[in-house]
C-alpha positions in Angstrom: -15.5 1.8 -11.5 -12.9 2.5 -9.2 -10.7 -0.9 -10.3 -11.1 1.0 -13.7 -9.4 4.1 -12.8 -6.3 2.0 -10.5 -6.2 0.1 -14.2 -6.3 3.1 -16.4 -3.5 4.8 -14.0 -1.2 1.3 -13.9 -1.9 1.6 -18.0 -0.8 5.3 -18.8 2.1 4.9 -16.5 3.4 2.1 -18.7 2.6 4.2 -21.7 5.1 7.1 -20.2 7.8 4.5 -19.1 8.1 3.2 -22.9 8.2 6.8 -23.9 10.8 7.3 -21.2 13.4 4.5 -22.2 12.6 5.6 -26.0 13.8 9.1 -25.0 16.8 7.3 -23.5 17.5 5.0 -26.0 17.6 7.7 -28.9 19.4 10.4 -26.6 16.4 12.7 -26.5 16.8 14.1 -23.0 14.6 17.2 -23.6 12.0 14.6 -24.0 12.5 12.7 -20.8 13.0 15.8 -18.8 10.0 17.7 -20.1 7.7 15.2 -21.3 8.2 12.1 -19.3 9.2 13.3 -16.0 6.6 16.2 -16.1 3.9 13.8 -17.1 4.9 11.1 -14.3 4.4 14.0 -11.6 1.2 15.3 -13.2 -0.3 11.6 -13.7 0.7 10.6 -10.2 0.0 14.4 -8.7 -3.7 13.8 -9.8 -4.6 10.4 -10.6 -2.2 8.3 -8.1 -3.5 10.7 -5.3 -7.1 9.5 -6.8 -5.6 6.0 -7.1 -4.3 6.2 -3.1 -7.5 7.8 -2.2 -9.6 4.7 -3.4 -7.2 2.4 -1.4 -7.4 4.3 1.7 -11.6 4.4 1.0 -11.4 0.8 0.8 -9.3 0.7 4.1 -11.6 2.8 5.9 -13.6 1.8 8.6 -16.9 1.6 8.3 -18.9 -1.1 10.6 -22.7 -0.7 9.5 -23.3 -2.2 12.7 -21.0 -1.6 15.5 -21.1 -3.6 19.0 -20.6 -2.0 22.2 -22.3 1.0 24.2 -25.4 3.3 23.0 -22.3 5.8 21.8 -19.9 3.9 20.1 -22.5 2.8 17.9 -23.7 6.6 17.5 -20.2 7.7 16.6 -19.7 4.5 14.4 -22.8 5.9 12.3 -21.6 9.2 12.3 -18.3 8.0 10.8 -20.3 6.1 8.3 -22.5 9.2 7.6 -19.8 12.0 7.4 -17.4 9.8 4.9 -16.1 12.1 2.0 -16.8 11.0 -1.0 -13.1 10.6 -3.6 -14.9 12.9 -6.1 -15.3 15.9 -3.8 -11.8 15.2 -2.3 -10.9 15.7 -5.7 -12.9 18.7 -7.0 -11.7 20.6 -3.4 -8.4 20.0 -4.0 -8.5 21.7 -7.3 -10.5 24.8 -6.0 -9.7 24.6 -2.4 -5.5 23.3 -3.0 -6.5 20.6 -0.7 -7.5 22.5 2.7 -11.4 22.3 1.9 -12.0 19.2 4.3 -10.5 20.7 7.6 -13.9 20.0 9.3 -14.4 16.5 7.7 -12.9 13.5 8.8 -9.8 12.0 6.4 -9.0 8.8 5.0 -5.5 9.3 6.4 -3.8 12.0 8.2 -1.6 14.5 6.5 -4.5 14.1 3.9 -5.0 18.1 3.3 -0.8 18.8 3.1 -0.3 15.8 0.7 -3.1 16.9 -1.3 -2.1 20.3 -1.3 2.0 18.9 -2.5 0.0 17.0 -5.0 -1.7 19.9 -7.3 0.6 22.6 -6.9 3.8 20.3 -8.1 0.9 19.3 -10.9 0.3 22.6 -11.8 3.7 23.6 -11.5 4.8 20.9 -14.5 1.8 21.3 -16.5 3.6 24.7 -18.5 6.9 23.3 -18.1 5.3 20.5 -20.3 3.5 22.1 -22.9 5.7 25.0 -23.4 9.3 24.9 -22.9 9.8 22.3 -25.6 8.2 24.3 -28.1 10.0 27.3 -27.1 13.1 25.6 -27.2 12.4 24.0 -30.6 11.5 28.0 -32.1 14.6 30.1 -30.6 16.7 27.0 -31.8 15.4 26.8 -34.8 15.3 29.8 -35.8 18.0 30.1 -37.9 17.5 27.1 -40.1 14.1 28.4 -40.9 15.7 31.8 -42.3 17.8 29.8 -44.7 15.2 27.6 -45.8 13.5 30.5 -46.3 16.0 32.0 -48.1 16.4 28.7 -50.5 13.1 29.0 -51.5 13.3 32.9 -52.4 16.3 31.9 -54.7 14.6 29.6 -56.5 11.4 31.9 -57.7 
């Protein structure tokens, strides 16, 4: 499941670098700046952080059975025990902006600030994706509507 998501990630990325050098190629700039860069930091603000989250999961210590003293093993198991899961990393950091795990331990440190970096630049792009192109597009076009409109009242 989680090879899925790093694969699904790797895929949409590609997806938004063809769309990227098309915008380039045919001189569309509005399109890179508001669609391709705003969808790189929203894909990457959300999923890459998933995507390093798995990683770091999969890095993470986790020795089901320690050797050494009585409490090394005890803290081992409490490490194992107390592990956050990547789906309530990711659920807090929509409702909490990241700082809902201060008592549990991280997968890496600076966990809560990146996190925190992560949705709000997400958040942040989401409206300057969906509307500044369309609100660009209507103020621009404006006047060309009103003479196509005007065309067509001539002819009836």
């Amino acid at each position: 499941m989680k090879t899925s998501v790093i694969i699904a990630v790797f895929h949409m990325s590609m997806g938004i670098v063809i769309k990227g050098t098309n915008a380039i190629h045919f001189s569309r700039w509005m399109v890179l700046v508001f669609e391709v860069i705003t969808g790189f930091i929203i894909l990457f603000g959300l999923f890459g952080w998933m995507d390093v989250l798995i990683f770091a999961k999969w890095f993470y210590v986790m020795n089901p059975n320690p050797q050494g003293t009585e409490s090394q093993m005890q803290a081992m198991t409490e490490r194992i025990s107390n592990c956050p899961s990547i789906i309530t990393v990711m659920i807090d950091n929509f409702l909490k902006l990241g700082t809902g795990m201060c008592e549990a331990p991280h997968f890496m440190h600076y966990q809560n600030e990146a996190s925190a970096i992560m949705i709000i630049s997400a958040v942040i792009c989401m409206p300057l994706m969906l509307c500044v192109k369309p609100i660009a597009y209507a103020t621009c076009l404006k006047e060309d509507h009103a003479v196509e409109q005007e065309f067509n009242d001539q002819e009836d």
